[in-house]
Kinemage of the C-alpha trace (Angstrom):
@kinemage 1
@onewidth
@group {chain A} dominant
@subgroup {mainchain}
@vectorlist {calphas} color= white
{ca unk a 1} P 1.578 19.065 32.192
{ca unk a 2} L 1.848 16.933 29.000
{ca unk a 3} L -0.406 13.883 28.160
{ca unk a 4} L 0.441 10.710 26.994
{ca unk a 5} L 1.314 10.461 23.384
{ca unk a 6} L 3.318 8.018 21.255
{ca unk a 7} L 6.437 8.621 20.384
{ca unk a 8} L 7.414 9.877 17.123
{ca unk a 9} L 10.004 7.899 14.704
{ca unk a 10} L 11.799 9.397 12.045
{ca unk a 11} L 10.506 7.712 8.535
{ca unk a 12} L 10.546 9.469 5.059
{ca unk a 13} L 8.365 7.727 2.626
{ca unk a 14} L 6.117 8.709 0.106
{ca unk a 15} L 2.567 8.745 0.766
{ca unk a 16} L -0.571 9.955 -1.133
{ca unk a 17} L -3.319 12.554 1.006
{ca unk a 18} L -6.690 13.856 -0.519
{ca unk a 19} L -9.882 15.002 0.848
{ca unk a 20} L -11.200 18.340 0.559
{ca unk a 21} L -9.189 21.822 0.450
{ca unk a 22} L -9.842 24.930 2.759
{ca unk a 23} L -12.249 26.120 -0.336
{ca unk a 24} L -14.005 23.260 -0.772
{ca unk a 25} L -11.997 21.478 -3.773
{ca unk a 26} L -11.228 18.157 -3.973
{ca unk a 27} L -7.857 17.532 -3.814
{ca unk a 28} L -5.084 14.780 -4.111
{ca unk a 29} L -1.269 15.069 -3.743
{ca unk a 30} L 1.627 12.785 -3.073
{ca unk a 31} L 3.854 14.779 -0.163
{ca unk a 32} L 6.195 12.531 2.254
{ca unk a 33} L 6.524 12.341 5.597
{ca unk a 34} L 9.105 13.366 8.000
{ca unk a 35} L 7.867 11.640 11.237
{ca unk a 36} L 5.109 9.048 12.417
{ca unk a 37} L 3.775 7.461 15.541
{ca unk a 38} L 1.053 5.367 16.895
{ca unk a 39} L -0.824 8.589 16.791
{ca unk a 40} L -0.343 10.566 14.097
{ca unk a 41} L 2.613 12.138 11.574
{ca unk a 42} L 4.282 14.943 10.117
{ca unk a 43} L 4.319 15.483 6.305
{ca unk a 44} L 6.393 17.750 4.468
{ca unk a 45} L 5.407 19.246 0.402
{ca unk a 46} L 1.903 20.131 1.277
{ca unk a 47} L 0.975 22.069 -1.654
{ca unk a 48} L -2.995 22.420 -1.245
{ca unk a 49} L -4.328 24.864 1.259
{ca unk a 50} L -5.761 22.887 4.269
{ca unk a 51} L -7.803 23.959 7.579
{ca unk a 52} L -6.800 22.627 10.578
{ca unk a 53} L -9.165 20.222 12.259
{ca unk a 54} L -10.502 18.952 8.835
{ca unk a 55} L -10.304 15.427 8.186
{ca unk a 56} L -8.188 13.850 4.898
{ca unk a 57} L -7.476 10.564 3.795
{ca unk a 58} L -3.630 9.304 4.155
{ca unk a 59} L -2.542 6.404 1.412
{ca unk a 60} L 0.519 4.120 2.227
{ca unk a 61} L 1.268 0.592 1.143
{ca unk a 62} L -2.018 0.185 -0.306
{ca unk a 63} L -3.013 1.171 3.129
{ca unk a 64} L -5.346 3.414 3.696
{ca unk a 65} L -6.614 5.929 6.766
{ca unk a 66} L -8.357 9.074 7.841
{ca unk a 67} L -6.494 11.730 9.828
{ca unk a 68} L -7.369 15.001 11.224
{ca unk a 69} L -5.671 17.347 10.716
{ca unk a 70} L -3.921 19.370 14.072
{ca unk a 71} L -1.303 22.676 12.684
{ca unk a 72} L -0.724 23.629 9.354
{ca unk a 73} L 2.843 24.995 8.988
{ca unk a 74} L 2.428 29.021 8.238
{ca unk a 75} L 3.579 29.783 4.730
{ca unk a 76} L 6.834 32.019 4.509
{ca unk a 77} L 8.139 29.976 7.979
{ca unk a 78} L 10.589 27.112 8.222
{ca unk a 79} L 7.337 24.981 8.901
{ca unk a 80} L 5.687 26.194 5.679
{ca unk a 81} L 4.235 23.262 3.834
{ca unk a 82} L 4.400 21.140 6.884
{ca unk a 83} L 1.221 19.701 8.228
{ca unk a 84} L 0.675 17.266 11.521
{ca unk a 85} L -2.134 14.871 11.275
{ca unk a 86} L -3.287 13.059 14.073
{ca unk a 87} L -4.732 9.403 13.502
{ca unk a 88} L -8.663 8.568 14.056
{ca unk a 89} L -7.667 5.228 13.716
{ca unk a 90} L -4.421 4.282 15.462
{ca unk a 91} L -5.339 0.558 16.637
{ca unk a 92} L -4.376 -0.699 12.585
{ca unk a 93} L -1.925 -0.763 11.607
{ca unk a 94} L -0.415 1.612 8.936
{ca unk a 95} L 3.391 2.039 9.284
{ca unk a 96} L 5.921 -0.872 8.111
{ca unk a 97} L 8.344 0.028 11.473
{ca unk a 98} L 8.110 -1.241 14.792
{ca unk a 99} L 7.230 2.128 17.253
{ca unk a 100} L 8.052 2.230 20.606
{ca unk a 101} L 5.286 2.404 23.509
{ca unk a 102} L 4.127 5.596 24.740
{ca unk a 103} L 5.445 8.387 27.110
{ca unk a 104} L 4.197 12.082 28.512
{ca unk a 105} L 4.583 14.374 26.248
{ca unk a 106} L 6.189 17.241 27.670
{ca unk a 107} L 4.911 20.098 24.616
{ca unk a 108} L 1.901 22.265 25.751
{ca unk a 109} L -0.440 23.709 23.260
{ca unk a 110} L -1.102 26.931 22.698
{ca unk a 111} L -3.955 28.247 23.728
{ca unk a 112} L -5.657 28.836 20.180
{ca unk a 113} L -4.432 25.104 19.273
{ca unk a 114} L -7.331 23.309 21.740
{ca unk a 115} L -10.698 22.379 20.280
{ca unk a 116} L -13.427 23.822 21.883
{ca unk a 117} L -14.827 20.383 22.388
{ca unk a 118} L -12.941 17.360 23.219
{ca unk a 119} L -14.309 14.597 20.837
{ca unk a 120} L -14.656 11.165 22.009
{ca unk a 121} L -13.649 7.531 19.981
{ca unk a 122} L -17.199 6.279 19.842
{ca unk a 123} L -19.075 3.143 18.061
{ca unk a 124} L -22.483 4.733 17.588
{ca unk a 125} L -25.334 3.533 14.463
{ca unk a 126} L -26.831 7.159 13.723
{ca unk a 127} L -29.593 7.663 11.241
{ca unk a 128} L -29.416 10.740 8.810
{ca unk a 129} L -32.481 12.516 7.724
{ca unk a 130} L -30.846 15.685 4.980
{ca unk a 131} L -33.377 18.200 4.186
{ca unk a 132} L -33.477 16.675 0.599
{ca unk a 133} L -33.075 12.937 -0.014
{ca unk a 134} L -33.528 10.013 1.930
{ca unk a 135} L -33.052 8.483 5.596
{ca unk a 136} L -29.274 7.337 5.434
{ca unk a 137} L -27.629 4.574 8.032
{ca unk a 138} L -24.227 4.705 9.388
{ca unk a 139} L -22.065 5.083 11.980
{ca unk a 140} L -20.190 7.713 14.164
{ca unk a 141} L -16.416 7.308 14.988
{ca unk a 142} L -16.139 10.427 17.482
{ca unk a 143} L -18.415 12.036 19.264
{ca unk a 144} L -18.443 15.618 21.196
{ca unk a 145} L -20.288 18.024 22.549
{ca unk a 146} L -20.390 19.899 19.293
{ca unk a 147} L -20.575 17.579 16.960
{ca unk a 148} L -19.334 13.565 15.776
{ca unk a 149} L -17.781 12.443 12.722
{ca unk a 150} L -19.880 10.075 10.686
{ca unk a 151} L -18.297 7.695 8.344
{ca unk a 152} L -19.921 6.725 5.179
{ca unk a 153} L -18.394 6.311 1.422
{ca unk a 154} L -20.117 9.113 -0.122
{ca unk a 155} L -20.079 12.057 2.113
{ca unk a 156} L -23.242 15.054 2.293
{ca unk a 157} L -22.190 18.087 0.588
{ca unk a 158} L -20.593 20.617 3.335
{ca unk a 159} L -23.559 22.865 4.711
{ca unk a 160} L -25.467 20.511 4.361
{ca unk a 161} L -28.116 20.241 6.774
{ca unk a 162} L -30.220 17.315 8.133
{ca unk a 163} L -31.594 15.855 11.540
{ca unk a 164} L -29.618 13.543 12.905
{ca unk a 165} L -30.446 10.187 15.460
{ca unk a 166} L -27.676 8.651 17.642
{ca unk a 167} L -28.304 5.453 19.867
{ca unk a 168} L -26.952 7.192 23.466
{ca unk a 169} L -27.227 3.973 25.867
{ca unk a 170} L -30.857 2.455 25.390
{ca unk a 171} L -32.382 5.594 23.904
{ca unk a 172} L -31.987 7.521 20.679
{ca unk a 173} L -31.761 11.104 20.793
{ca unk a 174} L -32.369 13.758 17.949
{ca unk a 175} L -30.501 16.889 16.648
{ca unk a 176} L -30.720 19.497 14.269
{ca unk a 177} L -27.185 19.470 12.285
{ca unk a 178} L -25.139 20.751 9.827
{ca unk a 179} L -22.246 19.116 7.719
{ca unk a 180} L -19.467 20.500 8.461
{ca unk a 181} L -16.809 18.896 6.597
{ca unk a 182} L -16.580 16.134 4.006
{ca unk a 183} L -14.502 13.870 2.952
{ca unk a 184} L -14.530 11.508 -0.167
{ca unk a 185} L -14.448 7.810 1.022
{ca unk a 186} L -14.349 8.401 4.765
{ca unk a 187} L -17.007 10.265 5.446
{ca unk a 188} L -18.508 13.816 7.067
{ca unk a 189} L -18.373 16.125 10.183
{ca unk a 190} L -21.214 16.827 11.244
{ca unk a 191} L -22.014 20.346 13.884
{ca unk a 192} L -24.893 20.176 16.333
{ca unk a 193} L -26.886 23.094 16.075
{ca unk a 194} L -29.677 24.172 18.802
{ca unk a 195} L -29.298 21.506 21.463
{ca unk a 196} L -31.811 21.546 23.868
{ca unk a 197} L -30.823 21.713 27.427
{ca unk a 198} L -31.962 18.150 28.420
{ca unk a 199} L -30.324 16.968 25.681
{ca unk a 200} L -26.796 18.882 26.787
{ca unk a 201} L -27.285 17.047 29.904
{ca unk a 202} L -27.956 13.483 28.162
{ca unk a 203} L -24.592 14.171 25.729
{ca unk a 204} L -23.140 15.464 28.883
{ca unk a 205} L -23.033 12.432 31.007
{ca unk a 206} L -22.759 9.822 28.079
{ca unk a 207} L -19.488 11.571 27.306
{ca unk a 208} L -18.370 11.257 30.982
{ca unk a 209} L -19.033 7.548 31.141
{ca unk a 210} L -17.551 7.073 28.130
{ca unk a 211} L -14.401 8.300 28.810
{ca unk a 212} L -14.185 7.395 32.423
C-alpha cells in the first residue's frame, strides 16, 4: 500500500541549498527545482556530493527551511544530479503556488530506502551536556528511537559526543549521544548510543502516544 503524501506540482525556480557535504564540507549551491509539494521537492544541478538522510537548508524568496534529504540520483543515470528532499517543516509556508490537498501515494519504497527508525514531529526542550564546553538549551523537532534532531543556530561538530536530557511527559530522561550530522543555522542530529532497557520502554511508549 501507499501512504498519504501531497501531491507534487511542477515548478522550476531557482533556489539556493547548503549544509554540510557527504565529507564533512560546508557547502552552498544554487540548483533549481523540478517539482514541489506540501511535503517535500525535487531539485535538479546538484553538484556537491550529499548522503541521504542528512539534513540541508533550502533558500527561496528570502524564505528559508530545513529538509532531509530522501534519494540522491546515482551519478552516470538519467537521475544523476537529482536529489528529493522531504520537508521537516511543511505547515509554513515556502512555495508561491497554490498545491492541491493530499492523496495515497501509490510508489512503494524499496526496501534499502526505509529508515531503520521512524522519527516522530516532536516539540521537546532538551538540555545538551558535550564532553567539552558547556550545558546548552534547545529544542528537538523529531524524535525516534535512534535518535532526534535538535535545532540550534550553531550546530556541535559531527562526532561529537555529549549526554543529552529530553522532557518525555512529566519526567526527563538521559542518554549518552553522539552528533551525527550538522547543519549550519538549523541545527544537529543527534544518535542515541547505549539505551538502557527501561529507557527503550519509556521512548517506546512516548512514541506510541505520540503518534496515535
Amino acid at each position: 500500500m501507499g501512504k498519504r503524501h501531497q501531491p507534487r506540482v511542477e515548478l522550476k525556480v531557482p533556489v539556493r541549498i547548503f549544509g554540510t557535504d557527504a565529507h564533512g564540507q560546508i557547502f552552498s549551491e544554487t540548483v533549481s527545482t523540478l517539482d514541489v509539494s506540501q511535503d517535500g521537492a525535487q531539485i535538479t544541478g546538484v553538484r556537491a556530493e550529499l548522503k541521504a538522510d542528512e539534513i540541508i537548508g533550502l533558500t527561496y524568496a528570502q524564505k528559508k527551511v530545513h529538509f532531509r534529504i530522501k534519494w540522491i540520483g546515482q551519478p552516470g543515470s538519467p537521475l544523476a544530479g537529482r536529489v528529493g528532499l522531504l520537508n521537516l517543516t511543511p505547515e509554513k509556508p515556502l512555495w508561491d503556488i497554490a498545491l492541491p490537498k493530499s492523496e495515497m501515494d501509490q510508489y512503494k519504497w524499496k526496501a534499502g530506502e526505509r529508515r531503520q527508525f521512524p522519527r516522530v514531529k516532536v516539540v521537546l526542550s532538551v538540555e545538551l551536556q558535550p564532553e567539552h564546553g558547556a550545558m546548552i538549551w534547545a529544542n528537538a523537532a523529531d524524535l525516534s528511537m535512534g535518535g532526534c534532531f535538535v535545532e540550534m543556530a550553531i550546530p556541535l561538530k559531527k562526532a561529537e559526543k555529549l549526554k543529552i536530557g529530553l522532557w518525555i511527559g512529566d519526567s526527563k530522561m538521559w542518554f549518552q549521544g553522539e552528533v551525527a550530522s550538522s547543519t549550519p543555522g538549523f541545527g544537529v542530529g543527534i544518535k542515541f548510543v547505549n539505551i538502557s532497557e527501561k529507557d527503550v520502554v519509556a521512548l517506546k511508549t512516548f512514541l506510541q502516544k505520540t503518534k496515535a
